[in-house]
C-alpha positions as CSV (number, residue, x, y, z in Angstrom):
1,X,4.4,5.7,17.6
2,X,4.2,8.9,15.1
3,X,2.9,7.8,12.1
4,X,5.8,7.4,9.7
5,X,3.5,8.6,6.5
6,X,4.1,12.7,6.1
7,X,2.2,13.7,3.2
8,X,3.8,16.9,2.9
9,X,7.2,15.7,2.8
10,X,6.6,12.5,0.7
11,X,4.9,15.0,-2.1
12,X,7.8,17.5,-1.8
13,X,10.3,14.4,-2.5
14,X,8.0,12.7,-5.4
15,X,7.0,16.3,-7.1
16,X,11.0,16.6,-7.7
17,X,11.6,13.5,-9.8
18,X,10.9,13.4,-13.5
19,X,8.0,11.5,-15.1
20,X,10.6,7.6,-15.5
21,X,11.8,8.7,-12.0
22,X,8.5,8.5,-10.6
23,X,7.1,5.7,-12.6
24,X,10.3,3.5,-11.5
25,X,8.9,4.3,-7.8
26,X,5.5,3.5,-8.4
27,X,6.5,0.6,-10.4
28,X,8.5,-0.8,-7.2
29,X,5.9,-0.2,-5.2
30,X,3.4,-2.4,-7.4
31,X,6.1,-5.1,-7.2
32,X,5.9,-5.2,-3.3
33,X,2.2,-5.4,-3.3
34,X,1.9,-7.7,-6.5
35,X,3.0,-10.6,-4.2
36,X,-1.0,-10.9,-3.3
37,X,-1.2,-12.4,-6.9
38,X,1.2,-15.4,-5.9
39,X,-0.9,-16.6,-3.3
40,X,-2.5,-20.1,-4.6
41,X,-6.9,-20.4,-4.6
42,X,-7.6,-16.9,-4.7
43,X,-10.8,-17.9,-6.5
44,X,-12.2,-19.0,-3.2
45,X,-12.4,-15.1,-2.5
46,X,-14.5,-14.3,-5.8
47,X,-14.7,-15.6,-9.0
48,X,-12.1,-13.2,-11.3
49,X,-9.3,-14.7,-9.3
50,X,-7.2,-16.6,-12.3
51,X,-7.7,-13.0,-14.4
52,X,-6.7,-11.4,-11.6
53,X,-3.5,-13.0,-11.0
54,X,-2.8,-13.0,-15.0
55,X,-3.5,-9.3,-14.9
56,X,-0.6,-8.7,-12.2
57,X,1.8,-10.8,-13.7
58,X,1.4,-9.5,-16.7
59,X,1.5,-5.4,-15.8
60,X,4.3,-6.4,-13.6
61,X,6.5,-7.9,-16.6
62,X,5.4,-4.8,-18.5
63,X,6.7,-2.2,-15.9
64,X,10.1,-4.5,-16.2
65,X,10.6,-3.7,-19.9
66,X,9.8,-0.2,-19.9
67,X,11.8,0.5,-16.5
68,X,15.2,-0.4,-19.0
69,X,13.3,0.9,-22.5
70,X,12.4,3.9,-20.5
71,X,8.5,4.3,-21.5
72,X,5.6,2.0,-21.8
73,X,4.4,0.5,-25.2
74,X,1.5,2.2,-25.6
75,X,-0.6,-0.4,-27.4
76,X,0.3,-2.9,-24.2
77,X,-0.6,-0.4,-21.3
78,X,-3.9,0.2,-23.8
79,X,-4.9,-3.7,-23.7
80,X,-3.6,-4.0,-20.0
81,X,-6.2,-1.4,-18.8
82,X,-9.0,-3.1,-20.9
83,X,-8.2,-5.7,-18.5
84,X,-8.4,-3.8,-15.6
85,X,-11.5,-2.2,-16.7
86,X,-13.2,-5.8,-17.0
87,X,-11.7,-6.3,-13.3
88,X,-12.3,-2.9,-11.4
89,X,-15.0,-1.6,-13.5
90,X,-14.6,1.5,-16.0
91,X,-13.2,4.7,-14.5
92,X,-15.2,6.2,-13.2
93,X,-17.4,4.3,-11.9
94,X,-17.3,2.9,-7.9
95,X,-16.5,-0.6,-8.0
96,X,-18.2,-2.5,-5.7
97,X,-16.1,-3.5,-2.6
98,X,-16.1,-7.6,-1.6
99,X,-16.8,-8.1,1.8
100,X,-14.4,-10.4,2.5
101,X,-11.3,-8.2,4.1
102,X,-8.6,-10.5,2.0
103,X,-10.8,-10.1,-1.0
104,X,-10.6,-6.5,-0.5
105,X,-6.9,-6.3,0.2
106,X,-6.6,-7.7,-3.6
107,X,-9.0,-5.4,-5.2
108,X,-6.8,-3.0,-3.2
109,X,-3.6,-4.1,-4.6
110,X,-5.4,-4.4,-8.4
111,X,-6.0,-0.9,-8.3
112,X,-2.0,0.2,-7.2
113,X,-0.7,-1.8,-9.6
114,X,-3.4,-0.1,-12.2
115,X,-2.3,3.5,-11.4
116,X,1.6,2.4,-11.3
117,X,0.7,0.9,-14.7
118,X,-1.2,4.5,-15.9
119,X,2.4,6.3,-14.3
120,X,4.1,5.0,-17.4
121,X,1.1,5.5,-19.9
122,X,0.3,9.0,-19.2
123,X,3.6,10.8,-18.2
124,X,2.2,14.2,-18.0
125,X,-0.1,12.8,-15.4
126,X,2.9,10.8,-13.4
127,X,3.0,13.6,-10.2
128,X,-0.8,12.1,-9.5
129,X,-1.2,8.4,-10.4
130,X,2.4,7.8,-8.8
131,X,1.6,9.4,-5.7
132,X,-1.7,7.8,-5.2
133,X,0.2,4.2,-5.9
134,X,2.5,5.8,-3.0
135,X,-0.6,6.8,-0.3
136,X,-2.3,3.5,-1.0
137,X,0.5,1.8,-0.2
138,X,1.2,3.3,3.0
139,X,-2.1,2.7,4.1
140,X,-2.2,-0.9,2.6
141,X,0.9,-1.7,5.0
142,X,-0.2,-0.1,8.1
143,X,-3.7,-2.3,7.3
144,X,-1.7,-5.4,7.7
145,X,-0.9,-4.9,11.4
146,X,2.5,-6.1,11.3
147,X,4.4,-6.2,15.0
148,X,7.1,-3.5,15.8
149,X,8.7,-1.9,13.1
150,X,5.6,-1.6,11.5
151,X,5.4,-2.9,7.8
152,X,4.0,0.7,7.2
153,X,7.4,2.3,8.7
154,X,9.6,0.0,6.6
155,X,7.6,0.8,3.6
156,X,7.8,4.6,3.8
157,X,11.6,4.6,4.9
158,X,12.0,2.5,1.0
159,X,9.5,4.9,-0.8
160,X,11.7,7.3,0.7
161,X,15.2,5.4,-0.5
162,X,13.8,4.9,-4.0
163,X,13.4,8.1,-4.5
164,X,17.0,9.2,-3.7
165,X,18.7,6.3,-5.5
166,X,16.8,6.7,-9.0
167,X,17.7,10.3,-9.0
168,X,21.6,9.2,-9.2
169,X,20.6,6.8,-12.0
170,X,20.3,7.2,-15.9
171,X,17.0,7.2,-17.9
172,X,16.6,4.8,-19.0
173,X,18.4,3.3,-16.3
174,X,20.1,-0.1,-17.2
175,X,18.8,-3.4,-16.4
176,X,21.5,-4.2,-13.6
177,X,20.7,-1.3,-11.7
178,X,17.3,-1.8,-12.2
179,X,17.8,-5.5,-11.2
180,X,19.5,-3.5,-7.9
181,X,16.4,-1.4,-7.0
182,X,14.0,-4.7,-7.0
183,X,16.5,-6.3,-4.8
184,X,16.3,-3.8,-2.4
185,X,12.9,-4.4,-2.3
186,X,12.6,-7.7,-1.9
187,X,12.7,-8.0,1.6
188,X,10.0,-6.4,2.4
189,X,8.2,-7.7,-0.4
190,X,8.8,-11.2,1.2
191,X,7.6,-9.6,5.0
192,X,4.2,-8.7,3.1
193,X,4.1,-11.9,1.8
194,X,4.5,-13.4,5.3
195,X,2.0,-11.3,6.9
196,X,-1.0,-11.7,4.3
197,X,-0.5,-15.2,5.1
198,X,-0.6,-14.7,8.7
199,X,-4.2,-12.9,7.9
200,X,-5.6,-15.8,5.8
201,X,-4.2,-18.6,8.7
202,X,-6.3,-16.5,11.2
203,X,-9.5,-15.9,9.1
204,X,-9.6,-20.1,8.5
């Protein structure tokens, strides 16, 4: 199979939306992937786990508000990234990587949902944190090894529909169309879900 991830194209299509516009994306995206934080004993995989899964919650509930507010509180997205400094490390600085492969696959999700967070902090900066919370999340898909359609296909072809539906909405848009986007979502949020759990059955 081609591999469904064009850079070119997926920049072309991202670099046309406005700073919300790309910041809803990303923040969709960091809801698909933030269902790693639901999964129960994560502290088994290194000891940061409950933080972890406060953090995610949290930034998630976060990118809610401001999705229908239309920007970020700044003093919120300032004391979320303290968090995710004490998690990942300062910026900066390389992180050292777990050698577990699930432990990894959180630390890799901590860090998407930390540059979908910074989409909404730093607006003038939205073009490169979003798209880096897009690329990650392509590769975090195709990583998962899903059977035919690939998880990685399905999560491109939605990038790719996120980005034409916000462009037809308001800014801020309102809560029931935001409430519309996530539910498009969910699906393949719940198909991640199943998969990860496939991985940790077969690593017992």
């Amino acid at each position: 199979m081609d591999d469904p991830w064009d850079e070119d194209v997926m920049l072309g299509s991202f670099e046309t939306l406005s700073p919300y516009q790309r910041a809803v994306v990303a923040g969709l995206v960091a809801h698909r992937v933030g269902v790693l934080a639901e999964f129960p004993d994560i502290d088994q995989y290194f000891s940061f786990a409950p933080g972890y899964t406060f953090l995610i919650e949290d930034v998630l509930r976060t990118i809610d508000k401001a999705a229908t507010v239309g920007q970020v509180d700044a003093a919120e997205a300032g004391a979320l990234k303290e968090r995710f400094e004490e998690l990942l490390g300062p910026d900066g600085e390389e992180y050292e990587e777990p050698d577990s492969w699930i432990a990894a696959n959180y630390v890799n999700v901590a860090s998407m949902v930390d540059y979908a967070l910074r989409t909404w902090a730093r607006p003038g900066e939205s073009q490169t944190s979003g798209f880096v919370v897009l690329s990650s999340s392509d590769a975090f898909t195709a990583g998962l090894h899903d059977n035919e359609p690939t998880l990685e296909v399905v999560e491109v072809a939605r990038q790719q529909a996120d980005m034409a539906a916000v462009k037809d909405l308001p800014e801020p848009m309102t809560a029931a169309d935001y409430a519309a986007l996530k539910a498009e979502s969910a699906s393949l949020r719940e198909a991640i879900r199943a998969q990860f759990q496939v991985i940790i059955d077969s690593e017992g």
